[in-house]
C-alpha positions in Angstrom: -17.4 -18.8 11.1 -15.7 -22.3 10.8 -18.2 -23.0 8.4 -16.5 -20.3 5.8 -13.3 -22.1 5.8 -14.9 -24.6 3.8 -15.6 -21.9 0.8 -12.4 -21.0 -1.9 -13.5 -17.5 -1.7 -12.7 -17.0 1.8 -9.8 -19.2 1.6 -8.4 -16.8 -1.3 -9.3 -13.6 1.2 -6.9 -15.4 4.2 -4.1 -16.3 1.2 -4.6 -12.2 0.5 -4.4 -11.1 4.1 -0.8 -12.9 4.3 0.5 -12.0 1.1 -0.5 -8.3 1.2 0.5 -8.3 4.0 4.1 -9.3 3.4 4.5 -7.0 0.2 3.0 -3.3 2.1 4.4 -4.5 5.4 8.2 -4.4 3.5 7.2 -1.6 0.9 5.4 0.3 3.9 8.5 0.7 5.6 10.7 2.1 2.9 7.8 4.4 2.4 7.5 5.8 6.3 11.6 5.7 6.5 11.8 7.9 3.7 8.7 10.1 5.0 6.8 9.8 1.5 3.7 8.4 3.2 1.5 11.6 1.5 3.3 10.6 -1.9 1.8 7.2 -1.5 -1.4 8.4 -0.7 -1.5 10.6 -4.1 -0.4 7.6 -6.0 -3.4 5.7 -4.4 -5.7 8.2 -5.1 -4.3 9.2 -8.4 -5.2 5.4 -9.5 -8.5 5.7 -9.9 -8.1 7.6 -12.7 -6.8 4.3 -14.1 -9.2 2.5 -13.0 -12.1 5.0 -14.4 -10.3 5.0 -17.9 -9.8 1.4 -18.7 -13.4 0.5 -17.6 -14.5 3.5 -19.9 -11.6 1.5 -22.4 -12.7 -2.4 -21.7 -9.8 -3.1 -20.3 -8.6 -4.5 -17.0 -9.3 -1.9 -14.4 -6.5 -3.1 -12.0 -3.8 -2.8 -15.1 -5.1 1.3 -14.9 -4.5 1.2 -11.2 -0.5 0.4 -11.8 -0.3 2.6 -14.7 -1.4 5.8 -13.5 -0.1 5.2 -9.7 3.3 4.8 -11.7 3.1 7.6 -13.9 1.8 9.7 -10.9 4.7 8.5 -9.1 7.8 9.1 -11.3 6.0 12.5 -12.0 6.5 13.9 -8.7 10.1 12.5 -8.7 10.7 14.5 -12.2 8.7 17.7 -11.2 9.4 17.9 -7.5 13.5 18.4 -9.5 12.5 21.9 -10.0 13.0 24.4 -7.6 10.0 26.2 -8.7 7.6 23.1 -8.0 7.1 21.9 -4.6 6.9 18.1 -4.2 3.6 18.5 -1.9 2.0 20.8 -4.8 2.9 18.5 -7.2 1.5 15.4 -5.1 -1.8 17.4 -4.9 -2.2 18.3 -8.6 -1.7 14.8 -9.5 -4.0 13.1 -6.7 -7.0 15.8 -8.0 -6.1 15.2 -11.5 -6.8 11.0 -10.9 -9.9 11.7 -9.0 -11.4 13.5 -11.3 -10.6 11.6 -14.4 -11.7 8.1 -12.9 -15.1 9.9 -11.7 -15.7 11.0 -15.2 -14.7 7.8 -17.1 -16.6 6.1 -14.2 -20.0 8.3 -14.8 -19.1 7.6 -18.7 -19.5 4.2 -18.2 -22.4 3.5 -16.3 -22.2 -0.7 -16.3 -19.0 0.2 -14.0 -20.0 2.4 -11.7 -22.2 -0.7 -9.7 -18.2 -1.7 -9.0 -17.1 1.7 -8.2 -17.1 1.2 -4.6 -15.3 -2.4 -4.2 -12.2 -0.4 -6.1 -12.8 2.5 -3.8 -12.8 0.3 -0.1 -12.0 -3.0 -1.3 -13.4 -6.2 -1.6 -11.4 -8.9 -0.4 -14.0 -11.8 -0.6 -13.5 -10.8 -4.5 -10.3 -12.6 -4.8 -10.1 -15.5 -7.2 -6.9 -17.4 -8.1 -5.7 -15.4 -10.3 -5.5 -12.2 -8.3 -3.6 -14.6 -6.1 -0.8 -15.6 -8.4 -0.2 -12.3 -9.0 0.2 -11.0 -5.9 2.3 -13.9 -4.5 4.7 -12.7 -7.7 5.0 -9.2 -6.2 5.2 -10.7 -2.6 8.1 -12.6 -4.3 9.8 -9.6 -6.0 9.2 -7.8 -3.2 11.0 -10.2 -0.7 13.9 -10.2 -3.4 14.7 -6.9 -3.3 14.9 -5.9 0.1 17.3 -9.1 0.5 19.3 -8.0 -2.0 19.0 -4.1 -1.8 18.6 -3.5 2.3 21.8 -1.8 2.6 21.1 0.7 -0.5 17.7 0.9 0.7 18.3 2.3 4.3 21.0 4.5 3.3 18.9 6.3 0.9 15.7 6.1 3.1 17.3 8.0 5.6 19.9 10.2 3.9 19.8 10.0 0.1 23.1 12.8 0.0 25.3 10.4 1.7 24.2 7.3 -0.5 24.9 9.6 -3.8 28.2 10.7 -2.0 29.3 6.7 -2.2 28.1 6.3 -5.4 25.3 3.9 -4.7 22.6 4.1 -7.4 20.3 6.8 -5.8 17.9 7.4 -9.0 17.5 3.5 -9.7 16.5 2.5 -6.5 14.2 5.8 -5.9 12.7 5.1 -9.2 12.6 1.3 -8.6 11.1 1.8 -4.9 8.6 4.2 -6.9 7.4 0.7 -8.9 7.0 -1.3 -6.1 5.0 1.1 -4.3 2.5 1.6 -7.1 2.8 -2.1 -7.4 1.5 -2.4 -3.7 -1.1 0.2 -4.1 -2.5 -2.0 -6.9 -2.1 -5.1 -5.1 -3.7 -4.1 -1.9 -6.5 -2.3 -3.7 -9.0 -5.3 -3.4 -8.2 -5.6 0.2 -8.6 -1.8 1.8 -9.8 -0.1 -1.8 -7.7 3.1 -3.0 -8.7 5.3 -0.1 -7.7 3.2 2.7 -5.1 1.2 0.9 -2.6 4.0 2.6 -3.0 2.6 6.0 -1.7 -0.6 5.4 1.6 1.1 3.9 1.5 3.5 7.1 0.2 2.0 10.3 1.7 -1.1 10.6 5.2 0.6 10.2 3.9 3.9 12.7 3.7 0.2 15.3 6.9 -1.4 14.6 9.0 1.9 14.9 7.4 2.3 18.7 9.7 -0.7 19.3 12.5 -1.5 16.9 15.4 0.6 16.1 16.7 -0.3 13.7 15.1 -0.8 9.6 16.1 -4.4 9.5 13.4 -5.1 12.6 10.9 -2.8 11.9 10.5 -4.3 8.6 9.8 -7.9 9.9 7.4 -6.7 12.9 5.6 -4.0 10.0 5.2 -7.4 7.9 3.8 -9.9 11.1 1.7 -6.2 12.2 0.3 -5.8 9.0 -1.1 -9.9 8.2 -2.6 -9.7 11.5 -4.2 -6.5 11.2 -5.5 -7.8 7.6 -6.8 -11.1 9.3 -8.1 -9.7 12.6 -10.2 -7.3 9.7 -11.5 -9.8 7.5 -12.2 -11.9 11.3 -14.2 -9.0 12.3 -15.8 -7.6 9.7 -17.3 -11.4 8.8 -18.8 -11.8 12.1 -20.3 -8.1 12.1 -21.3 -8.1 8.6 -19.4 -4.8 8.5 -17.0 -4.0 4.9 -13.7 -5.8 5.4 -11.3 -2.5 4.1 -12.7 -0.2 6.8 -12.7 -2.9 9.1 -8.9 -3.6 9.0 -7.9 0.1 9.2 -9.7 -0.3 12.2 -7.9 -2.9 13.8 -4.3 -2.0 12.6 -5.4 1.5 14.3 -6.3 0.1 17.9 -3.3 -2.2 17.0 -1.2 1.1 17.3 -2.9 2.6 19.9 -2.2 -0.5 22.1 1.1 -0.6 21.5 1.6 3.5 22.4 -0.4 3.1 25.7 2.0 -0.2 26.1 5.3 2.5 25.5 3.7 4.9 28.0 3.0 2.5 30.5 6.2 0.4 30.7 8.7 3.1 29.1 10.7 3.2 25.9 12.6 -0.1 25.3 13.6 -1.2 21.8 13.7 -4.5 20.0 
């Protein structure tokens, strides 16, 4: 195991765990605040179809990823504005509609489809500097934001009425909280793959909340819970030879359930 230390590849995967970790630990709590944790999980899903189209096209698949998470994302905030649409209908039109385009462009283009599953779980040990750069850059803008914006984003997290009735920006930030959380999706996609990427945006923050009352802590425990569940996964699945993406969902789950059984035991205190 010490031996792997000595290999860049696995040195990028540990510089991954930390930095994804920081960017869905902060973005995962806005998300599970704001109880859009099954919008998230359409925009994952709906990425594929990104993914499937600019193999089919040449281009970068991971470019795909943020366009059609995005697009998927601002389209349920312009559709679920009509009382005859339902936000959850909307959410499930648009995850199908990604599926099945990236399964078609994928089976179009058969030189991809050897790569379909490292988009689809993840492959951290894939990470090369470059990947790196760019997800310390979101880690960065990410950081920013919820310095600068953590008032405006806890009053709209938890009542969005209020926060338009003292004029705070409600539609920019939603819409700029809808970027960053494709953003995520796309960053993270090498480490859990598009359909367990949701867990790292989810779990972590289902933990801090058992604890923390307030958004200001649960963010910073969701961040250390969510680099130490991506650790203890790439940890584990190296020394079982197991897929790393599975591997962490498994570990930020028994994470949680030790926590819970912790609450139960010793009752409810709050950090």
């Amino acid at each position: 195991m010490l031996d792997l230390l000595g290999y860049s590849f696995f040195q990028n995967a540990l510089i991954a765990c930390v930095l994804a970790g920081v960017v869905c630990g902060l973005v995962g709590t806005y998300i599970v605040s704001r109880r859009m944790v099954f919008v998230a999980g359409g925009m994952a899903h709906a990425s594929l179809g990104g993914v499937g189209v600019c193999a089919l096209a040449g281009l970068p698949p991971s470019a795909g990823a943020a366009a059609f998470a995005l697009l998927t994302g601002w389209s349920v905030q312009l559709l679920s504005g009509h009382k005859e649409v339902r936000s959850d209908s909307a959410i499930a039109m648009l995850w199908a509609l990604g599926m099945s385009v990236g399964i078609i462009c994928s089976f179009l283009s058969p030189t991809f489809l050897p790569n379909l599953s490292s988009y689809l779980f993840g492959n951290i040990l894939l990470i090369d500097t470059a990947d790196l750069w760019l997800l310390g850059g979101l880690a960065a803008v990410v950081v920013a934001v919820f310095l600068l914006c953590m008032p405006q984003i806890i009053t709209i997290a938890f009542d969005p009425e209020y926060a338009r009735a003292q004029r705070q920006p409600v539609v920019q930030t939603e819409w700029l909280m809808m970027a960053l959380v494709a953003l995520s999706i796309v960053a993270a996609l090498k480490v859990a793959g598009i359909v367990l990427v949701i867990s790292l945006l989810s779990v972590p923050q289902m933990t801090a909340n058992l604890f923390c009352k307030c958004m200001h802590t649960m963010a910073v425990w969701s961040v250390v819970l969510a680099i130490v569940g991506c650790l203890g996964g790439l940890i584990m699945s190296t020394l079982l030879d197991v897929p790393c993406g599975p591997m962490v969902v498994v570990v930020l789950i028994v994470i949680y359930l030790v926590a819970r059984t912790i609450k139960s035991v010793f009752g409810s205190f709050k950090l």
